[in-house]
N, C-alpha and C positions, 0 to 999 in steps of 0.2 A: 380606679382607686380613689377612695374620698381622702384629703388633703385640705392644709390649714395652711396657706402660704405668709409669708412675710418679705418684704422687697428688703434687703438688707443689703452693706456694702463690707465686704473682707477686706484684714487689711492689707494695705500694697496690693489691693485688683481693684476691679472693676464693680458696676453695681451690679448685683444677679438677683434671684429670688429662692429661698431657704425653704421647705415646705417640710412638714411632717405630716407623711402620708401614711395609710392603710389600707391593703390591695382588700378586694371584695371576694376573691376568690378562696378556698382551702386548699391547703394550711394560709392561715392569716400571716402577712411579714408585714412591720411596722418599721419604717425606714425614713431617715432624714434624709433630703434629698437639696443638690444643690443645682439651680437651673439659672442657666446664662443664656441669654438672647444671642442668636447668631451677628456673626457682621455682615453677611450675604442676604437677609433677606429680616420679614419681620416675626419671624415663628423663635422657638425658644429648641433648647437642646439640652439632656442633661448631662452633666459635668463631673458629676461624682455623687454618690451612694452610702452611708452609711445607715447600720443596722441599729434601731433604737436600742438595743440590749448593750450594744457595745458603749451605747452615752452611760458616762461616770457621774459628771457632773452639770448642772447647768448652773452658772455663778449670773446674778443678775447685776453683780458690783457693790450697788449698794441697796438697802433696803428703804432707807428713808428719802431720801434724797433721789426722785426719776433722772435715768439718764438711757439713753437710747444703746448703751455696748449692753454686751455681753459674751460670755466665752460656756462654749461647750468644750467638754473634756472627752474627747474619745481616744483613740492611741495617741493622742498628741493633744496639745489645748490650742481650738481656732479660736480666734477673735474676732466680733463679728458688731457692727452698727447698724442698729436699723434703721428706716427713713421717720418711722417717727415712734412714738414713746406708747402708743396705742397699739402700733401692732407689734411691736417687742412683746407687751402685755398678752396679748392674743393669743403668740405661740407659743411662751413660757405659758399658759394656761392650758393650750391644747397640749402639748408635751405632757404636762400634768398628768389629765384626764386619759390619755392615752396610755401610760405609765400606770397607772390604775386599775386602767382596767384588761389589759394586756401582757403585762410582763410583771413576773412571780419578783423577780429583781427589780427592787425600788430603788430610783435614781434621787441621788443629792442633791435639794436644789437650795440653793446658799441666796443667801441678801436678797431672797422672794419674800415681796409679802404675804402676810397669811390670808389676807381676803383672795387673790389671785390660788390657794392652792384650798379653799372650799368646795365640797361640789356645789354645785349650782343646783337650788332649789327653785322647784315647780310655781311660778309667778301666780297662781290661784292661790296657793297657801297664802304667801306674803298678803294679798290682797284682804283674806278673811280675814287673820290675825289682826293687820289695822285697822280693818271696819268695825271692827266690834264696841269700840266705845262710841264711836258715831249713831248705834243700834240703840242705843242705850237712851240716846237723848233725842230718840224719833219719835216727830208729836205726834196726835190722836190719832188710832186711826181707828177707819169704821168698824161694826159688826157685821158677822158675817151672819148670813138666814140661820143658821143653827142655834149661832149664840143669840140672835134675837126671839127665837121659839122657846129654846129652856127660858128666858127672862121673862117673856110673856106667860109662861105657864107657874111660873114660880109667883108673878104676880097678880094673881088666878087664886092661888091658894091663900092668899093672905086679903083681907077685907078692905087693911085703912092702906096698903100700896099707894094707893093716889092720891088719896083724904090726907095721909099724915104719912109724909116723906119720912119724916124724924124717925117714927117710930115705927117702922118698917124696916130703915137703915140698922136700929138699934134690935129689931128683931131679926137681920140676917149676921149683925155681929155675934149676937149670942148664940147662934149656929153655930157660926163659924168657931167661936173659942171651943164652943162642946167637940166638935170636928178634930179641932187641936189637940184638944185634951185625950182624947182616943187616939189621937194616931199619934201622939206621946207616950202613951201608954202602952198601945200595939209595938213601936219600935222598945220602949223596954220591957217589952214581954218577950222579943226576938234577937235581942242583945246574945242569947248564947248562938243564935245559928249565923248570926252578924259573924262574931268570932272565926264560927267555923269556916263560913263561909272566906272571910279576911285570911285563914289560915289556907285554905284550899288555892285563893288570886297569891300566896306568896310562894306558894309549892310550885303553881304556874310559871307563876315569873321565873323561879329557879331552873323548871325546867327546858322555857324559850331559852336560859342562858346558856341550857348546856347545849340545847337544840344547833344555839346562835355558833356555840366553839365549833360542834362538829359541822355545821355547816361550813364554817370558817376554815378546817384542817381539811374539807372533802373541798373546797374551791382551792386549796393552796393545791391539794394532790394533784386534781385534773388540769391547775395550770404548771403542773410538773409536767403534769402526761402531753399536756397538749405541746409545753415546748420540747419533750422528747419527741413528742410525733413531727412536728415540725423538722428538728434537725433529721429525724429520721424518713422524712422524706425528701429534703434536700440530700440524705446523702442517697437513696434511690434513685433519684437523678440522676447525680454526678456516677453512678454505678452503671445506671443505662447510657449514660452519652459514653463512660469507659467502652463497658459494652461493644457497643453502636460503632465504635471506632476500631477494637479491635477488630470486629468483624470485617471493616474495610480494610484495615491493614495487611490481616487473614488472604485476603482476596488478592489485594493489589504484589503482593509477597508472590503467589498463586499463581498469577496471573505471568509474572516476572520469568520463575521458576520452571512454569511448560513452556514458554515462549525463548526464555534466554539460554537456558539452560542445556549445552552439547553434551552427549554420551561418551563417554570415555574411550569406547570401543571409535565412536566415528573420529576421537582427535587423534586416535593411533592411526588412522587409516589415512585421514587427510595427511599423517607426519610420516610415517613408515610403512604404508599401504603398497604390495607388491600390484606393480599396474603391466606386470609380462604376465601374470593367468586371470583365468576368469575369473575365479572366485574372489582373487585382489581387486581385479576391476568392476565387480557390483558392488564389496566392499566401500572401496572409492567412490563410487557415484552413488550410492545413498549416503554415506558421511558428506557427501560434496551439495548434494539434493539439502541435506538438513542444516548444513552450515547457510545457506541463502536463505534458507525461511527463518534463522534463527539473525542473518542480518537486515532481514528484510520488512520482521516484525515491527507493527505500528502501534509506536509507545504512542501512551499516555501523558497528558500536560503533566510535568512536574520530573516524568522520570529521568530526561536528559541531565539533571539535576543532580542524582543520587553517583556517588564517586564508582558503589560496583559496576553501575550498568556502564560508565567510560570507561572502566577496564575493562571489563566483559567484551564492547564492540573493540574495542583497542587487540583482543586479545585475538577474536572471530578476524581480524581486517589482517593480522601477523598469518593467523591458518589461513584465510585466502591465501595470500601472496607465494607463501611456501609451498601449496598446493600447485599452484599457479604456476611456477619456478620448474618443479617437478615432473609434472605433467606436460607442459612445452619441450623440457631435454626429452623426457622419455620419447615423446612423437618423434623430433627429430631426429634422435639417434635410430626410430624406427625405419622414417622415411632415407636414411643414409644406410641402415640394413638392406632395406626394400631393393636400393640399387644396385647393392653387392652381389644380394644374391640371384637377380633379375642378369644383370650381368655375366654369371656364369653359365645361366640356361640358354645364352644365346650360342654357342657352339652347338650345341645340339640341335639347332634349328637353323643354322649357317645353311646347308646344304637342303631343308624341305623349304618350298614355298611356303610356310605358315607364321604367324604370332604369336610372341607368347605368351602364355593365356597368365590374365591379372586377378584372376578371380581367390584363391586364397591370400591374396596383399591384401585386396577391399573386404574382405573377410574377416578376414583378422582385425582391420583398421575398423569396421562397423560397429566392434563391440566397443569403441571410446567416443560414439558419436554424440552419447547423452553429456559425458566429458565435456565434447566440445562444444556443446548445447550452454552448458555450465559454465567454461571457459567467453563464450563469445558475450555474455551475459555480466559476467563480473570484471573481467578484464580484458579489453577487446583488444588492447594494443598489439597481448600476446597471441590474441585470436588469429591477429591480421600478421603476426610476423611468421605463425606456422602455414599460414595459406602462401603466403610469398615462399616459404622454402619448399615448402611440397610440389609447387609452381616450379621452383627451379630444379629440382631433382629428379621431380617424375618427367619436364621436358627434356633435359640431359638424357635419360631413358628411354623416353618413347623414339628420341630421336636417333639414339645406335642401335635400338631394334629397328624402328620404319627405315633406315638409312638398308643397314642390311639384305631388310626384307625385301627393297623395288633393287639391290643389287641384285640380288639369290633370279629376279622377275627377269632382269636383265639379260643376265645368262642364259634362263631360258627361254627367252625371245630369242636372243641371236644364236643361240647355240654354242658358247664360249663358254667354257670353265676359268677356273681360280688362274690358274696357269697360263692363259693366253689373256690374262688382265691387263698385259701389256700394252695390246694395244687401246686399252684405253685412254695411256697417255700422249696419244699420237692425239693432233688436235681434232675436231667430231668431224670435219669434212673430209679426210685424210684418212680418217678410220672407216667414213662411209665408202669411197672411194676404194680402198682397200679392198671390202668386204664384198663389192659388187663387181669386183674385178677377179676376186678368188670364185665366186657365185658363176661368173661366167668361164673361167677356164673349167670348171667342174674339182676345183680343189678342196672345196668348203663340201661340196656335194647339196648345194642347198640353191634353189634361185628365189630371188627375192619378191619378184612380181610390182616392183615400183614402176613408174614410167619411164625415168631413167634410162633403167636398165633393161627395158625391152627397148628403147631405141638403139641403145647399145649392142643387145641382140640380136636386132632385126639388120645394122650396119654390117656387122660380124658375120653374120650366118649367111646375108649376101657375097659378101667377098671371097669365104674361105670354102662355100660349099657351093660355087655355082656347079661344078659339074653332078652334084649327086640329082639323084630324079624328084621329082616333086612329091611323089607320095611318103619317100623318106624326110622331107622337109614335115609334112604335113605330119607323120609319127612322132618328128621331134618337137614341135607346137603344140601337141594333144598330151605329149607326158611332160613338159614346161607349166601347161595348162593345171594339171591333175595337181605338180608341186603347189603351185600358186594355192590352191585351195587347199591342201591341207598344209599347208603353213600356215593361212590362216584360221584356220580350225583351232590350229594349235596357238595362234596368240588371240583367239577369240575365250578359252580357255584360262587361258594363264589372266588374262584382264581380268574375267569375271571371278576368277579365283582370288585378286587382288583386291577388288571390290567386296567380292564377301570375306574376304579377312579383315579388313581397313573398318566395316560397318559395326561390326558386332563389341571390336574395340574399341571404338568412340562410342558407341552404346553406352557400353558398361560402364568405363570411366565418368560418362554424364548422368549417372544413373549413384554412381558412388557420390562423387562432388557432392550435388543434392540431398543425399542423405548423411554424409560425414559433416561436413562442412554449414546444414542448417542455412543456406543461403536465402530462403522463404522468409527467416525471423530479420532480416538486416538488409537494408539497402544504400550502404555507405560505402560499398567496397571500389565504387568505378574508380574514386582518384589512386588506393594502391595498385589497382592492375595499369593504369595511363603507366603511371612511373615505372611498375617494372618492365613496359611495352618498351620504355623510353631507353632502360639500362641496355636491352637487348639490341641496342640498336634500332630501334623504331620498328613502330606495330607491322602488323603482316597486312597493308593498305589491300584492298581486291580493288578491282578494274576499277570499281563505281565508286569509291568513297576518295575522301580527299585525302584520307593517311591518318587523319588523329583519331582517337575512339572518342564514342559519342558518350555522354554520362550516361553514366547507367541508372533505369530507373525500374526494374523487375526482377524478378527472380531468373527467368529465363536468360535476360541481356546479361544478367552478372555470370552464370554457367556457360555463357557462350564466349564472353571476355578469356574467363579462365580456361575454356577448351583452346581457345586460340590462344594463350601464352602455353600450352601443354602440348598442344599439335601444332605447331607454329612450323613443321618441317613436310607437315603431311600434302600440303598443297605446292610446294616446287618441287617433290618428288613425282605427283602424277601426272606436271608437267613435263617433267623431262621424259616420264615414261611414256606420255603421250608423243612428244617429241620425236625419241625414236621408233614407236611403233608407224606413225607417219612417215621416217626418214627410210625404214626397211622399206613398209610398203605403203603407198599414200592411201589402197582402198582398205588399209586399217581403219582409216578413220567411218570407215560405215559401219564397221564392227562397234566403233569405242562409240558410236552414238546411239549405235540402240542400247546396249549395256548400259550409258553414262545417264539414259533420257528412262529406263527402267527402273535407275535405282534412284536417281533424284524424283521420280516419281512417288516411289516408295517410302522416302524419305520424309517428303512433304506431307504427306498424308498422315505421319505421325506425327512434325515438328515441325513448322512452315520455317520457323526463326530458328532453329537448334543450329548448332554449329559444323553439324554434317550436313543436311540441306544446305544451307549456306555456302561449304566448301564445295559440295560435287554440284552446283548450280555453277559454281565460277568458273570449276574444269570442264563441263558441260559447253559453257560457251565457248572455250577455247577447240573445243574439239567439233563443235557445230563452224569455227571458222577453217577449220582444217578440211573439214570436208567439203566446204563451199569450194577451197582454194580446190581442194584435188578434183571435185566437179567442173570447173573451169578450164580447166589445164585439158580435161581428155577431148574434147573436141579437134586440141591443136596436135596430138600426139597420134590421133588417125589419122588426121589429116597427110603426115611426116611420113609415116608407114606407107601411105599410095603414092607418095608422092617417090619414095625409095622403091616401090615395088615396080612402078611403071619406068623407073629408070633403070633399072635392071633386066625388065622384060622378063622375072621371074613368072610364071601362075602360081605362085604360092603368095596367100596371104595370109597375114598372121591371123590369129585369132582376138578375136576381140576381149580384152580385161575387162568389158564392165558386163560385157553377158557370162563370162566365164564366171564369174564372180556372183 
């Protein structure tokens, strides 16, 4: 922009600088402008703006008398001092000049002198204008070759030219009057086209005058036009930046509305959504799906700001919670169903060897796993409180079915129904005792085939039969024998029927966990299962560990934590069953290891670390030390046998248990 500045000082401020500027670009704006020097550095800054159309008046104070104020009048009157009395001058003349030529609206300019509001004329003129009488009084100057050719030729024509100056001089005077006298007399012989002529330069003139109006009323027009075009492109402007804004507002509104915005159907569903049938529970987990991406959306700077979008999450964080509330009862009241009814199927399986089967619970329970996906994601406290009661409900359960189930085994190991449960409360030596003493009078009709009770046999059958003959000893050995082996036929059987009932249950249930539960997406669970190890009396320590669970740091470790607070009964049941299968007969334990070393083989080969590996690896060694012990023992238990045969002087000797076998 070209600008006419002046340092001037306002009053009550500081000193600044006042300019009347004019941008170079279209539409032209002619603006007073006030510019103050920073206090941070040496550059300037501007301060305020006003539009030359809006100046009313410029007052110079006084006309006669120079003085450095002055006041401009725009919506209020400044007052303003400049630094000196020349360039006050300056800008009251550029203001002028600009007001001129500029703006159709002519500003007041009071106690200005009139020389200051002249235009300024072009300094060649001035110059000719006063050299003119100077021209006048310029001495001789030479001839030029032209004018001395016609003088030389005119002096050519005349004889005394040089002889007689006088009369030479006096013969081009009388020329010259004749000259006069003709061209006196030509102009009054042309006096009438003089006239007309005089007449035609005043029609002229009159008509430059009208030329000059209308030129005058066509520059007022076009400086109408140009300041309507002016305002009419500032207000295009201000039209486009409205525009320009709507547009963003448009957007950001938009943007708000797909993002914040819940469907009415999903807020019924999150508040009154039936979660007992299917079609309530995809209901639910899609209103539950849309509520998390509608909390989850990533505002833009500014929007945390705006009062709807704090209601709005205010409103999203009330439907979590409530959802939240909902969905926890529901499960629990499911997982305290689940026991009921699990509880009543167990008479029906009182009396077979079998499990009962879990597969429509986790069935039913699979169609809330995106739920708990949802759940574990927004609210994990209540994530972690339905793992801990599903933990305590389904171990209460597994544990009076598996209790059951190794009794129901029990029985049919020893041959004992409901009804002779009695003697189970005779203490376990007393009871073995018992049963090995019925086994040999033939009351039980069963023999056991332990070592025991062949030495006990072999005592007996000395003393009470010596008179019969040896080949009836040797009939009674051979069908002793034959029992021995199918008894254990029949608890090689019932093992491996425990075995594969026990597997396929711990299968499933690790197989459910994993997909209900999402244990994949979270690895925070070790410190609630330590605690609930802790409530139950302390974890289920195996041979090798020191008793506390270790942190858990995998998906695997955390489904094996919670198989063990859920089966936490499964491993001193098949100890005990091991127990007694050893106590009937010791060459059980050959049976429980090929079975025990097949299916922890089996096992491993799916899950090295699972929680059944693990378990039949611990009972595994206990049944690898049982047979150790019962291999140990038979050396000394022939040896008793010849030692009883040779003192009796029988020829019958018994048969041997480990080839029989």
């Amino acid at each position: 922009a070209c600008s006419c500045t002046s340092q001037v000082t306002h009053a009550n401020s500081r000193v600044c600088v006042l300019c009347s500027t004019v941008t170079t670009e279209r539409p032209v704006q002619v603006k007073v402008v006030k510019v103050k020097k920073s206090d941070k550095g040496d550059f300037y800054k501007r301060q305020i703006a006003w539009a030359l159309r809006d100046l009313a008046v410029v007052d110079a104070k006084d006309a006669i008398k120079e003085s450095p104020e002055f006041d401009l009048h725009f919506d209020k009157v400044y007052r303003w001092v400049a630094s000196s009395i020349a360039e006050k001058n300056a800008f009251i003349s550029c203001t002028w000049k600009l007001n001129q030529r500029y703006l159709r609206k002519k500003i007041d300019f009071l106690n200005v002198s009139s020389q200051l509001l002249e235009e300024s004329v072009p300094s060649g003129e001035n110059q000719s204008v006063a050299g003119g009488d100077e021209e006048a009084v310029d001495e001789y100057q030479e001839l030029n070759a032209r004018e001395e050719q016609d003088i030389e030729i005119m002096m050519e024509g005349c004889e005394c030219a040089i002889s007689n100056a006088e009369a030479f001089a006096e013969k081009l005077s009388r020329e010259l009057q004749v000259l006069d006298g003709a061209n006196i007399q030509s102009i009054m012989a042309s006096e009438k086209q003089v006239n007309i002529l005089m007449q035609l330069l005043d029609e002229a003139l009159q008509e430059v005058d009208q030329i000059e109006l209308k030129l005058s009323s066509y520059e007022e027009m076009l400086q109408s036009v140009k300041e309507q075009m002016d305002q009419i492109s500032e207000s295009n402007h201000l039209i486009h930046l409205s525009n320009t804004n709507n547009v963003k507002l448009l957007s950001e509104i938009e943007f708000l509305v797909n993002h914040m915005d819940l469907a009415k159907g999903h807020v019924k569903a999150l508040q009154d959504g039936d979660l007992a049938s299917s079609r309530g529970i995809e209901a639910c987990t899609n209103a539950a799906d849309a509520l998390l991406q509608c909390m989850n959306v990533a505002l833009r700077p500014g929007h945390d700001m705006l009062l709807a979008i704090r209601q709005q999450q205010q409103r999203f964080s009330e439907l979590r919670e409530h959802f939240a509330r909902r969905l926890a009862s529901h499960l629990n009241n499911v997982f305290v169903q689940q026991g009921h009814d699990q509880s009543s199927t167990l008479a029906q399986h009182s009396a077979e060897l079998t499990l009962p089967n879990h597969h429509p619970f986790h069935r039913d329970l699979l169609r809330y796993a995106k739920l708990m996906e949802w759940l574990k994601s927004t609210d994990y406290g209540k994530y972690e409180g339905l793992t801990k009661n599903y933990m305590d409900y389904l171990s209460r359960l597994y544990e009076r079915e598996i209790k059951d189930f190794f009794e129901v085994a029990k029985m049919k190991m020893t041959g004992t129904t409901k009804e002779s449960k009695k003697f189970a409360t005779l203490p376990r030596k007393e009871s073995a005792v018992k049963q090995e003493t019925e086994s040999l009078h033939g009351s039980s009709g069963k023999l056991t085939g332990s070592t025991s009770s062949l030495n006990k046999l072999s005592v007996q059958s000395s003393g009470s039969r010596r008179s019969q003959s040896s080949s009836l000893l040797d009939m009674g050995n051979m069908s002793a024998s034959d029992l021995d082996v199918a008894d254990r036929t029949k608890f090689d059987k019932i093992f491996e029927q425990v075995l594969s009932e026990l597997e396929p249950l711990c299968l499933a249930e690790q197989d459910f966990i994993s997909k209900f539960f999402k244990l994949q997406q979270h690895q925070n669970l070790s410190a609630s299962m330590a605690e609930a190890e802790d409530l139950d009396g302390g974890s289920l320590s195996r041979p090798q560990s020191s008793g506390s669970l270790l942190p858990v740091s995998s998906e695997k470790d955390m489904i094996r934590q919670m198989m063990i607070k859920i089966f936490r009964c499964i491993e001193p049941e098949l100890n005990n069953l091991i127990a007694l299968g050893d106590k009937v007969d010791s060459f059980n334990s050959l049976y429980m290891l090929v079975k025990m070393s097949h299916h922890v083989w089996t096992a491993q080969n799916v899950d090295p670390a699972s929680f059944l590996s693990t378990t039949l690896g611990n009972v595994l060694v206990t049944v690898k030390r049982n047979f150790d012990k019962c291999i140990s023992c038979e050396p000394e238990s022939i040896a008793h046998w010849n030692r009883e045969d040779a003192e009796s002087g029988d020829s019958c000797c018994l048969s041997d248990p480990l080839g029989s076998s």
